[in-house]
C-alpha positions in Angstrom: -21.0 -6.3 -31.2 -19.2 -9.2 -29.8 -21.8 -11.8 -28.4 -20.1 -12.9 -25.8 -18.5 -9.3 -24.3 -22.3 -8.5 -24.3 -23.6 -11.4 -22.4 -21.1 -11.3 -19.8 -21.9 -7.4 -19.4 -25.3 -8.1 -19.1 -24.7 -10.8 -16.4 -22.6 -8.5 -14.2 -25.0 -5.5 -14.5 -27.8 -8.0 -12.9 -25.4 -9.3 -10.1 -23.5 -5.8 -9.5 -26.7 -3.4 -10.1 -24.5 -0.7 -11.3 -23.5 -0.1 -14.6 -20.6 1.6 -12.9 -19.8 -1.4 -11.0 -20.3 -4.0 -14.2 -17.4 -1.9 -15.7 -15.0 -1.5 -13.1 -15.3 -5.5 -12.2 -14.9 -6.0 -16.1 -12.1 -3.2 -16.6 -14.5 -1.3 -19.4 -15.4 1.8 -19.6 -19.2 2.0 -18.4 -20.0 4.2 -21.5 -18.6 0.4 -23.4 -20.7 -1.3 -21.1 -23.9 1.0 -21.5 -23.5 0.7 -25.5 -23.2 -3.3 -25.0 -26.0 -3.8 -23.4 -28.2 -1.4 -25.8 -26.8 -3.7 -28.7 -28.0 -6.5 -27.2 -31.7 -5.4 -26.8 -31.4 -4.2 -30.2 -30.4 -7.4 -31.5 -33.0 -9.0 -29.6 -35.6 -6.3 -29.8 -36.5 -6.7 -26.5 -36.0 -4.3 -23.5 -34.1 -6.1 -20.7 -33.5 -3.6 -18.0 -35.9 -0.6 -16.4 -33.7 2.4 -15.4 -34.2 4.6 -13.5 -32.0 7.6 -11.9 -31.9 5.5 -8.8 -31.5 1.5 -9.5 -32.0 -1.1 -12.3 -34.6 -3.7 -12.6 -34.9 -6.5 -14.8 -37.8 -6.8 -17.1 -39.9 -9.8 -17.4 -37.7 -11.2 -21.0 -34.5 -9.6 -18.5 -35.2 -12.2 -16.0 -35.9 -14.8 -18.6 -32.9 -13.8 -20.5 -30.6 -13.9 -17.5 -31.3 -17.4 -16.5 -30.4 -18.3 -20.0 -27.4 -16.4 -20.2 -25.8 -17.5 -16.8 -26.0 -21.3 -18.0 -24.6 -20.2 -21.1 -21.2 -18.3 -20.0 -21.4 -21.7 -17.5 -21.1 -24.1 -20.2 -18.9 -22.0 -22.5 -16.0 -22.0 -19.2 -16.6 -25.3 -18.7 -16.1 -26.0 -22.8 -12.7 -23.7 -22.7 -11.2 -26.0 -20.0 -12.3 -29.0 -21.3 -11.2 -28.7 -24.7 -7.5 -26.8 -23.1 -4.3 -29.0 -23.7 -4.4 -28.6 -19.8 -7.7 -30.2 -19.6 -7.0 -31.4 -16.1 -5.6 -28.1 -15.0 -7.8 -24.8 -14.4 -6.5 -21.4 -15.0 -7.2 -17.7 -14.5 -7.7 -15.8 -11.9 -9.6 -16.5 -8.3 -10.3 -13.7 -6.1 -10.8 -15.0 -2.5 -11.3 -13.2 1.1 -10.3 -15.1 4.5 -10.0 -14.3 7.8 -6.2 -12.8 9.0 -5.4 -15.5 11.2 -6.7 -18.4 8.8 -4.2 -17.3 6.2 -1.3 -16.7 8.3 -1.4 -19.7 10.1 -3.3 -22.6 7.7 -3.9 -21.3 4.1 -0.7 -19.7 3.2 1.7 -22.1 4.5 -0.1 -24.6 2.7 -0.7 -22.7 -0.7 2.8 -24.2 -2.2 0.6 -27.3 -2.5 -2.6 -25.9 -4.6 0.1 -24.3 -6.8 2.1 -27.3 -7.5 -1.6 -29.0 -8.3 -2.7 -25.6 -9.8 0.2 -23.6 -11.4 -2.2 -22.3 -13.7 -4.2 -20.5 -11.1 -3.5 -17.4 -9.9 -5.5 -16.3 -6.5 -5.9 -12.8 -5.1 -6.2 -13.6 -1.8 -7.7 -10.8 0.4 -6.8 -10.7 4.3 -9.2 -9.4 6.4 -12.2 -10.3 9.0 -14.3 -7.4 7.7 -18.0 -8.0 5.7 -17.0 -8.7 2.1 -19.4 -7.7 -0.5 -19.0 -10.3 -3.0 -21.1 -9.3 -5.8 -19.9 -5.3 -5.8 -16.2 -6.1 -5.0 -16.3 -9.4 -7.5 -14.8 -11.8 -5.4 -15.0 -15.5 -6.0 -15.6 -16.8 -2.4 -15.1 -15.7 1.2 -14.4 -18.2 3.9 -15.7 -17.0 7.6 -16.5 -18.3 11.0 -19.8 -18.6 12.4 -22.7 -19.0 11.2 -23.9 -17.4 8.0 -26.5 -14.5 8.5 -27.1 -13.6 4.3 -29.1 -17.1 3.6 -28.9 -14.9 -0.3 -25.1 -17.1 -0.4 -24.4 -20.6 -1.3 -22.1 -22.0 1.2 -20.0 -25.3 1.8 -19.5 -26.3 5.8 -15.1 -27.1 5.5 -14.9 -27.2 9.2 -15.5 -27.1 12.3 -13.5 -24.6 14.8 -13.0 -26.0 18.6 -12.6 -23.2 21.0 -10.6 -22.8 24.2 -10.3 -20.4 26.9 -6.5 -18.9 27.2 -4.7 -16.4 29.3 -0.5 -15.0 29.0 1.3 -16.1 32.5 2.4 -12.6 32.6 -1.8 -11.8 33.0 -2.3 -14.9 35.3 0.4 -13.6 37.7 -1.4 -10.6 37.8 -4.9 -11.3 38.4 -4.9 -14.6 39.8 -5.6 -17.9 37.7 -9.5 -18.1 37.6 -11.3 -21.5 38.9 -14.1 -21.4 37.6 -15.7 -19.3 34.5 -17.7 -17.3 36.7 -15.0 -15.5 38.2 -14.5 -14.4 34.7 -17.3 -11.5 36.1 -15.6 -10.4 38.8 -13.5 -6.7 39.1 -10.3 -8.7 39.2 -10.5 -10.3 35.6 -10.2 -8.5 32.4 -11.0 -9.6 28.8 -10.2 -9.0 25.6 -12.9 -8.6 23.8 -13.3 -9.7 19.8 -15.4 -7.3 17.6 -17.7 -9.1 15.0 -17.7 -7.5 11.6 -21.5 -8.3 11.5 -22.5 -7.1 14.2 -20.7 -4.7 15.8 -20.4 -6.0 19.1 -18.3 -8.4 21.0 -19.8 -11.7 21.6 -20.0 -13.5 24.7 -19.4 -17.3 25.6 -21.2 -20.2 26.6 -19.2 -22.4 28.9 -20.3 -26.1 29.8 -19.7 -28.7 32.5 -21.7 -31.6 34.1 -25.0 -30.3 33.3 -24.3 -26.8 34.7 -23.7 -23.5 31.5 -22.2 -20.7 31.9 -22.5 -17.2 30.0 -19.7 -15.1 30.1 -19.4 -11.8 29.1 -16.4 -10.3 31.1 -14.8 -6.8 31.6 -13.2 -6.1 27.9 -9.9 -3.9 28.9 -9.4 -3.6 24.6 -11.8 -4.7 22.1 -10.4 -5.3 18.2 -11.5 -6.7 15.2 -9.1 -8.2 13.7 -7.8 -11.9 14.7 -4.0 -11.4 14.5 -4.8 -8.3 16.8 -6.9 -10.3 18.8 -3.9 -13.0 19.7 -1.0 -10.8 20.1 -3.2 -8.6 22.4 -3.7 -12.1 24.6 -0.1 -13.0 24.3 1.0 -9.1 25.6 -1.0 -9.9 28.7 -4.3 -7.8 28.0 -6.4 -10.5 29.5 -8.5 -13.7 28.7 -9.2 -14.6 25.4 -11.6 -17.1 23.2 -9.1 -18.8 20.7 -10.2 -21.6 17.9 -7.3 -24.3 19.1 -5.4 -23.9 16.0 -4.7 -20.2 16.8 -3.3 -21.3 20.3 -1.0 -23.9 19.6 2.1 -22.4 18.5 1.5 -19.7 21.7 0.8 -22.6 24.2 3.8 -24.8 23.2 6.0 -21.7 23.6 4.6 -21.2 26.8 2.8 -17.6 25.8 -0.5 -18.9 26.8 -2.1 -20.8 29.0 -5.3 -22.8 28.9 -8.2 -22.1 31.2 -10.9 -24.5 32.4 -9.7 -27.1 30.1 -12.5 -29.3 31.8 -15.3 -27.5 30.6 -16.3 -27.4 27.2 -17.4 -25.4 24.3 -19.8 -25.1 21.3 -17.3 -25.7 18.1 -17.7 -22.5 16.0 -18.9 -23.6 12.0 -16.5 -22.8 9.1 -18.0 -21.9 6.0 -16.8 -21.1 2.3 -19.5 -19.2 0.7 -20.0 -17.6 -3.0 -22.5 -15.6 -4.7 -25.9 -16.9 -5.6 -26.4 -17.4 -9.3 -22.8 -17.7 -10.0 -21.4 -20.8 -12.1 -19.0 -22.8 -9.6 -16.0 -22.4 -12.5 -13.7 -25.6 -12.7 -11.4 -23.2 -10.4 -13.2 -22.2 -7.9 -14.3 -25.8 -7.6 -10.7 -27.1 -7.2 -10.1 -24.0 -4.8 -13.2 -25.7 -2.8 -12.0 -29.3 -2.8 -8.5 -28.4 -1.9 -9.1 -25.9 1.2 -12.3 -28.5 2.6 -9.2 -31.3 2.0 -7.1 -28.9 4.5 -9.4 -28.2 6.8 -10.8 -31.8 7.2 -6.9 -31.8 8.2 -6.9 -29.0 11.0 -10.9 -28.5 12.2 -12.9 -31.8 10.6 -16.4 -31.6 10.5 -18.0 -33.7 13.3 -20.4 -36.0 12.5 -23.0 -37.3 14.2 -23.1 -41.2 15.3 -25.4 -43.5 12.8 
């Protein structure tokens, strides 16, 4: 039995709660996985994990054993790089999620620059503004708007998002150019309306001016739930649209969007980059962290409040 191969089994049965899903995330067979983990209680002659038909629980020494074991495989990736003729240069593989619009527009453009730091790294970047399950799907880190509903995560605010209200002139000629958010309500105007992944339903918007606030919730003509969809449907002229500013920019300097009550203001919408709970912060993952916190203090800084 290899020590380590059974450690790092154990440690993703825990996280994953599948011996299925331990293997696939580990590309082993679960029978190698099952007969890994039996080892290891033999060795230790201790039982570590109740099954049952249904789920897997850790035992008491399980728990105990766990703790241990994640420090371990922590120090032992930390000893690799350290003692690597590339000391000063993480490697392997980082599997990261972000929103569609996020990494057309600001992360990929800007990933020739991690590599040339990095070249060592190689990141499986998933595109997508759906709920990512990070333990089962065994993905490094996700980065998402909004504020974070599973507290279970650890999370690093990289930015904050300021919002605008935009509009195609193609719509504006159309329905008229609203003067206030309120008209927003009326049987004229038409939305389009953004579906969050978390909660199934399109959100409405708080707009702000000299004391007075004003929640919109508007007529959706299309709803979607994907960013990129969610622009291109306010550039065809579909209707009125919530854009974070760097979305808008390229669309409003080539005159595909307009902006809309650009004397009221908005809440700024949180960025966060969030990993699993329990999970060693690897000399990559930490680098991925500094770097895309480093770009967005660029693009959406973090505002701070005055001392």
């Amino acid at each position: 039995m290899d020590r380590f191969d059974a450690m790092q089994a154990f440690a993703r049965v825990v996280e994953t709660g599948s011996f299925t899903k331990a293997a696939d995330t580990l590309h082993m067979s679960r029978t190698s996985v099952t007969q890994l983990i039996q080892q290891l209680e033999a060795r230790l002659r201790v039982r570590l994990l109740n099954r049952t038909t249904r789920k897997l629980n850790l035992t008491a020494d399980g728990s105990a054993y766990y703790e241990r074991v994640v420090r371990l495989l922590a120090d032992m990736d930390d000893a690799e790089t350290s003692l690597s003729s590339a000391a000063a240069l993480p490697r392997g593989r980082l599997r990261v999620d972000v929103p569609s619009p996020l990494a057309r527009l600001l992360l990929i453009p800007a990933l020739p620059d991690f590599h040339e730091r990095y070249p060592d790294i190689q990141i499986d970047l998933g595109v997508s503004d759906r709920m990512v399950d990070l333990i089962d799907e065994n993905v490094d880190c996700v980065v998402r708007g909004g504020e974070l509903t599973d507290l279970s995560l650890m999370a690093r605010k990289i930015g904050e998002l300021q919002l605008g209200v935009f509009a195609a002139p193609a719509y504006l000629q159309r329905a008229g150019v609203p003067q206030h958010p309120s008209e927003l309500e009326n049987s004229q105007q038409r939305i389009v309306g953004y579906l969050w992944a978390r909660t199934g339903k399109p959100l409405s918007y708080a707009l702000q001016k000299d004391g007075e606030s004003v929640q919109v919730h508007g007529r959706p003509v299309l709803t979607v739930d994907d960013g990129n969809a969610y622009l291109a449907a306010g550039i065809a002229g579909m209707g009125v649209l919530w854009l974070p500013r760097y979305m808008a920019q390229d669309a409003l300097a080539r005159g595909e969007l307009v902006e809309l009550f650009g004397d009221w203001s908005m809440e700024s919408m949180p960025l966060y980059l969030a990993f699993p709970p329990n999970r060693h912060v690897s000399a990559k993952l930490r680098v991925f962290i500094d770097w895309v916190a480093e770009l967005m203090a660029r693009h959406a800084p973090v505002a701070h409040p005055p001392l």
